[in-house]
N, C-alpha and C positions, 0 to 999 in steps of 0.2 A: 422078447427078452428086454430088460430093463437097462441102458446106456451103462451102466457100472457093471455088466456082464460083458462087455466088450474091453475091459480096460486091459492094455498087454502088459506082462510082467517084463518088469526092469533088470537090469544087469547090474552087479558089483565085481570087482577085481582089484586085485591088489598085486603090485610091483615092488620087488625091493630088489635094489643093486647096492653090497656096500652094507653103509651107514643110510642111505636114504630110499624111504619108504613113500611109495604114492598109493592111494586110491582113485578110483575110477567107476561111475556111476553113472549109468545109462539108465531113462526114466521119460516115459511119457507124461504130457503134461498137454491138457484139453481146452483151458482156460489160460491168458482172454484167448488164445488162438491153437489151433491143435499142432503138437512139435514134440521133437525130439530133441533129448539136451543129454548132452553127456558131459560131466563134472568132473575136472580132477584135483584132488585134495591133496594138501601134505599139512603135517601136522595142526589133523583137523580143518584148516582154511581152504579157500576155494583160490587156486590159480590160476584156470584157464577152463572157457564151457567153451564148449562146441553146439550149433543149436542148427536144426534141420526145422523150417516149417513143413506143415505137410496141408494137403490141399484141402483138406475137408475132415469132417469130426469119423469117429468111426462109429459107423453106426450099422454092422451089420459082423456076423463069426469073420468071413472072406477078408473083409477089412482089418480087423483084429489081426489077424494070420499076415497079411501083406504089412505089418506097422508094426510085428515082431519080426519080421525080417528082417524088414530096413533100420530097426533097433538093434540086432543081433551085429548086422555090418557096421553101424557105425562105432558101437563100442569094439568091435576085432580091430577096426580101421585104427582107433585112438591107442588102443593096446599096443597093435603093430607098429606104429609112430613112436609113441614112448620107450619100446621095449630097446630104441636105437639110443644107447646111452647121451652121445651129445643133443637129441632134441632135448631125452629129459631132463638133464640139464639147465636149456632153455628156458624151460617152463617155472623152475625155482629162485 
């Protein structure tokens, strides 16, 4: 299989408390170094990335599968932080 059959699908989620609305994007990314980045938005702009390197490219399903994992927890981890109204606050 060809390295872009490995790639893991990203996460979106969206928060609103109120009047203010966040987004929240988790996404692999392989270049220059293989990592995980989870972005969070409000209207539209970027306030704060959260960014996991990870140790090596993914180059195998097994891999794929372990790098949607630790994608799936980090964006629950960022959701769960946020979802505490005075962090999200912080973040604006």
């Amino acid at each position: 299989m060809a390295q872009a059959d490995y790639i893991p699908a990203g996460r979106t989620s969206r928060i609103v408390q109120g009047s203010t609305e966040i987004q929240i994007q988790t996404e692999f990314a392989s270049r220059p170094n293989p990592r995980l980045t989870t972005s969070i938005f409000s209207k539209g702009q970027v306030m704060h990335k959260v960014e996991q390197e990870l140790q090596s490219q993914i180059t195998s399903f097994e891999d794929k599968i372990r790098v949607e994992d630790k994608l799936r927890k980090q964006h629950f981890e960022v959701l769960k932080t946020l979802k505490d109204e005075k962090k999200l606050q912080s973040f604006l």
